[in-house]
N, C-alpha and C positions, 0 to 999 in steps of 0.2 A: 784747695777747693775740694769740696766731698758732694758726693748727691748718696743719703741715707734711703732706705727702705722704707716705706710707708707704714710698714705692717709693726714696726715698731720692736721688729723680734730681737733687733741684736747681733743679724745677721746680715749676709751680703752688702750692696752698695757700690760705688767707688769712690774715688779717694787718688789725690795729684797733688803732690809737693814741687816748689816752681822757685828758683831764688829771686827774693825780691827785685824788683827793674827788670825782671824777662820777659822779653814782647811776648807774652800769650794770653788772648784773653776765650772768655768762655762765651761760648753761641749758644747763651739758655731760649732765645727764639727757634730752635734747630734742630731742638731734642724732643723728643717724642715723651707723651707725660705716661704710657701703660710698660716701658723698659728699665731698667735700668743703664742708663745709657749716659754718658757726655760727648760732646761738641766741643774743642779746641780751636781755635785758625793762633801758630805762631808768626810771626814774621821776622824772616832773616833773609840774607843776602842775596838769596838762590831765587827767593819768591816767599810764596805762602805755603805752609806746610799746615795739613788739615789731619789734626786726630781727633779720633775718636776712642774712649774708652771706656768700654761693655763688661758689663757681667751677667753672664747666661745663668740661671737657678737650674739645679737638676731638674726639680720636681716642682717650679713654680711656672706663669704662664710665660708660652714659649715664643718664638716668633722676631726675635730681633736680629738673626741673618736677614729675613726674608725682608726687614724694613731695612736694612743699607741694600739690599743688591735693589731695590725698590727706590730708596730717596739718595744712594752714594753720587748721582749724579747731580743731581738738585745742591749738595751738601757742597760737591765742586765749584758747582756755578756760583749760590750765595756768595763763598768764603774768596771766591777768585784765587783758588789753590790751584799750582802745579808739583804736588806733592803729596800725597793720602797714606796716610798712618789707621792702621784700623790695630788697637792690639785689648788685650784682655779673657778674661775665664768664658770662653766659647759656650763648654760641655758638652762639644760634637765627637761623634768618633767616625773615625774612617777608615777601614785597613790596610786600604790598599795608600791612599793616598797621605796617613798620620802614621800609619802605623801601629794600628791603634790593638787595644786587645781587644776591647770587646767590639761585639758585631757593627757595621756601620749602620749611621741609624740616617733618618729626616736630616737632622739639622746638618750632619757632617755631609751629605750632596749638597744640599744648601749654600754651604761654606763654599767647598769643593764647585759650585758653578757660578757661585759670587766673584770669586779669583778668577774662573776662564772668562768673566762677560766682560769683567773689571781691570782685566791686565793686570792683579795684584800676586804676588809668590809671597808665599807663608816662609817664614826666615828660620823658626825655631826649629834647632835639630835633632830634639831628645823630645823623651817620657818627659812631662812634668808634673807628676804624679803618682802616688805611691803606687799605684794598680800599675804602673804601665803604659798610662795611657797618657798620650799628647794633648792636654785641652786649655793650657796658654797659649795662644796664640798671638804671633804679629806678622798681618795681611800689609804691604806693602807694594807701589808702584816703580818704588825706585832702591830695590835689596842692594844695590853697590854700593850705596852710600852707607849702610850699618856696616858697626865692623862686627867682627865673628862673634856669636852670642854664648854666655858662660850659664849653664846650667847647675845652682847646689841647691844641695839635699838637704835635709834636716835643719830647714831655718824654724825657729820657734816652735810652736802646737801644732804649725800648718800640715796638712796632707801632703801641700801643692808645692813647688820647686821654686827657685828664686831663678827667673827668665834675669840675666844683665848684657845689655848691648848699649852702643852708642850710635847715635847719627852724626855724621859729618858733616854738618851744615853751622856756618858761623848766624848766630844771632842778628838783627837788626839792631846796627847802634842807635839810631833816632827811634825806638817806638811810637805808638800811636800813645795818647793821653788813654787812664779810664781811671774811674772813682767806681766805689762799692757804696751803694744807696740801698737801705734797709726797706722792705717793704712793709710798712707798718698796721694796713690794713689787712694785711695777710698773717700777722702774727697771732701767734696761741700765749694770751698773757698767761691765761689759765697756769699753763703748764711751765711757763716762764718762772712764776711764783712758786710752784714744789720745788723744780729744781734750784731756785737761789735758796729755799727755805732749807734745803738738804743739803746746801753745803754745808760742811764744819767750818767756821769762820774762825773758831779758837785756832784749831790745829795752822790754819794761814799763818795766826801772826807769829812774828819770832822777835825777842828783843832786842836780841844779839846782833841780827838786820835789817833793820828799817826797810831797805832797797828790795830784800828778799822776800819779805810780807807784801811791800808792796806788786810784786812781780806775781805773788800767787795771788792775791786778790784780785789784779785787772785780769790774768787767763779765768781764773774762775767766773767773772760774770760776760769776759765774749765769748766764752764755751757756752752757754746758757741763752746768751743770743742769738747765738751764729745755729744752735741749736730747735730754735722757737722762733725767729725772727727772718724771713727768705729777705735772702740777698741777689739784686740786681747789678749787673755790672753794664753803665754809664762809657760812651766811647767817645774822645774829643782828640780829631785826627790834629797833627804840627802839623800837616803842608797844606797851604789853603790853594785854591787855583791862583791860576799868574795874575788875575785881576783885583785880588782879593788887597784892600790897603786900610789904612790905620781904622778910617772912618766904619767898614767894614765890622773891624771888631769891637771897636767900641758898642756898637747898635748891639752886634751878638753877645757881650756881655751884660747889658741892659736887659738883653730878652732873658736871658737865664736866670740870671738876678729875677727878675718878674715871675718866671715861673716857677720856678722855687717857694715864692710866696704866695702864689697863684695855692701848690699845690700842698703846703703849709695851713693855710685859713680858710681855702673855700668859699668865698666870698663871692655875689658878682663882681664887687667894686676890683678887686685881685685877680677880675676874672676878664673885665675890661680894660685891666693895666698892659693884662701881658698879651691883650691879642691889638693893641695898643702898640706894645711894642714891638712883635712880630709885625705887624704890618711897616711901621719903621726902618726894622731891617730892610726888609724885601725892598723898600724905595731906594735904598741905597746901592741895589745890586746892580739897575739899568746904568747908573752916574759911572761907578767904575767901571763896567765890563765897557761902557762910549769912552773912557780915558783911556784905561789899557789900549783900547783897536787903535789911540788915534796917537799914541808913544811907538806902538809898533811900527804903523803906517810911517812916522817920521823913522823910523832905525831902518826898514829899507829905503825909504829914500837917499838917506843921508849915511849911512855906513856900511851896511851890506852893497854886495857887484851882483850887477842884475841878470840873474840867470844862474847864480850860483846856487850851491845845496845850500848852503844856508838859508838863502836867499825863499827861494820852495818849500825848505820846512818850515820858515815863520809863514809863509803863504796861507799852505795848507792849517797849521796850526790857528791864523785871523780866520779862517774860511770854517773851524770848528771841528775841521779831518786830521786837524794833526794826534800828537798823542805819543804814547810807545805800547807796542802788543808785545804781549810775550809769548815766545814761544815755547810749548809744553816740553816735558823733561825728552830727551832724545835717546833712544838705546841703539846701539848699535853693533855688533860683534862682541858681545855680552858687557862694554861699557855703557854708564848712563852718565850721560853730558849734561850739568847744568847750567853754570856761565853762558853768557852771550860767546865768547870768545870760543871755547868748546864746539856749542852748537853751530857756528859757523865753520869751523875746522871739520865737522861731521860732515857737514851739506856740502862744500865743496869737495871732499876725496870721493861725496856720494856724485855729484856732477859730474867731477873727472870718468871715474869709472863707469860711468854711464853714455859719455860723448868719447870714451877711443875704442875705436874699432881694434879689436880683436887679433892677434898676431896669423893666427890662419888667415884671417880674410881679408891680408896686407897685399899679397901677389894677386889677387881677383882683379879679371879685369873688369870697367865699367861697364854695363850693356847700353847697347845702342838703341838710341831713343829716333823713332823715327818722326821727322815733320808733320806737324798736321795745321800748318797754316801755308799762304800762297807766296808771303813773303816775309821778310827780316828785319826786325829791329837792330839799325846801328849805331842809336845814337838816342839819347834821352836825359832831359834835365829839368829840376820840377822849381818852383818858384813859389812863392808866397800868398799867391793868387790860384794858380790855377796848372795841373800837371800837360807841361809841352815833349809830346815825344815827334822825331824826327826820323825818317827811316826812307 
């Protein structure tokens, strides 16, 4: 996935290569259209992990620290991440705090109180730049999970250093569904036409292999698409809620079906199909969520012990309170704990250490607490109704 420069120079941008099936998909609702900027949310095991990948222009318009230390909360919220990746060509200098050579400038405090507001530590440990100066950077919440970052020199033409680090976080094996849908009302045929016209289509073919002619001919015209044609990316979550059953999806693949040709032809009559069929949907959602409550209601009565946990979480869960939160990443004595099982083992040695008294103030003795009532409770016992105390 790339976001190109608008100016059309040939320069800047960014640019993410992803191995096919990796849950990541891209948040073009998220991104700002005056930066050069992307929006990530991946999903793996730990939770949601939210990058973002920036390129700062030296000398073009500035300003895109100041929109994450401004929307990096928002960006949390949307993506439902407990995990922020900020990394990319900054162009900040700092000296005190990068190391920078040249003097620190705007952006590099910027940076510099983006990380103290945002709880993020900048990970990279060198120059990445011929001058000297630090200006790749990756702003991170949770630095224990990269492992140590390798810094080379002289990759291709470039100035700048080749930053390689890894995260430790296993993928999501179920991702979420998503399709790439062309926006075609947004497309410049115009310019669609010079560049197919500019290919060399002789040089393509080859005789010798069919397979290989054919392989350069399909990249050369979705180069030329993907190029002139903006692409939206489409999200269709696998897990439906617990109510969700056959009849459910059927309706919901009627409606898409519908709007698809809805947004194909343009029509009223395509236009009353699919709000036709959305209404359809929707009648089917009261049927199941009334079956679901009334399969629950029989599985406490008849299988779950009353009063047990279980018993409470489908409660709360029929009642609409149930659910699972997550708890955000936990740092603690310079580890970061992700697992449920982690963050429970933090919070109890944090309890423990918190409820034992102290080895000095083991021999202290209690102080005396003087009476201030006329007499004595000796006896007290509460009941289902109403508390009876006896004295």
């Amino acid at each position: 996935m790339r976001r190109d420069r608008s100016d059309d120079s040939g320069w800047g941008g960014c640019l993410i290569y992803y191995k096919n099936g990796f849950p990541i998909v891209r948040e073009t609702n998220l991104e700002p259209k005056l930066y050069e900027l992307m929006v990530f949310s991946i999903q793996s095991e730990s939770g949601t992990v939210l990058l973002s990948l920036v390129y700062c222009p030296k000398n073009k318009i500035k300003g895109s620290l100041a929109w994450y230390d401004k929307n990096l909360d928002r960006l949390l919220s949307k993506t439902k991440a407990n995990i922020c990746i900020l990394a990319g060509d900054f162009n900040c200098h700092h000296q005190e705090w990068l190391g920078s050579r040249s003097p620190t400038d705007e952006e590099g405090r910027i940076a510099l109180n983006l990380c103290n507001s945002h709880g993020l530590t900048q990970i990279v440990n060198g120059p990445t730049h011929q001058l000297g100066n630090r200006l790749d950077l990756i702003m991170t919440d949770a630095p224990n999970l990269f492992t140590p970052n390798e810094i080379e020199c002289n990759v291709g033409t470039s100035d700048h250093f080749l930053v390689k680090t890894a995260l430790e976080v296993s993928p999501l094996s179920e991702p979420s569904l998503q399709d790439m849908y062309g926006c075609t009302k947004k497309a410049d045929w115009d310019n669609l036409r010079n560049d197919l016209a500019a290919v060399r289509w002789n040089e393509l073919l080859t005789k010798e292999d069919p397979e290989t002619a054919c392989s350069n001919i399909t990249s050369a015209i979705q180069t030329a698409m993907h190029s002139n044609i903006p692409q939206k990316t489409v999200r269709s979550f696998v897990n439906h809620p617990e109510w969700w059953n056959e009849e459910c999806d059927e309706a919901l693949k009627k409606k898409t079906g519908k709007w698809r040709r809805w947004k194909a032809l343009q029509t009223p009559e395509s236009r009353l199909e699919y709000n036709q069929a959305s209404k359809h949907l929707h009648l089917y959602f009261p049927k199941a969520i009334s079956s679901h409550k009334i399969r629950v209601r029989e599985k406490m009565t008849t299988e779950l012990k009353t009063g047990s946990k279980s018993w409470w979480w489908t409660a709360r869960s029929l009642a609409g309170k149930g659910g699972k939160s997550e708890i955000p990443v936990l740092k603690a004595n310079g580890n970061t704990h992700i697992s449920s099982e982690d963050k429970a083992e933090c919070l109890s040695s944090l309890f423990c250490e918190k409820s034992t008294i102290p080895e000095e103030d083991n021999n202290k003795s209690i102080p005396e607490l003087h009476t201030r009532t006329s007499s004595i409770c000796s006896r007290s016992c509460s009941g289902p109704a109403k508390l009876r105390k006896s004295y």
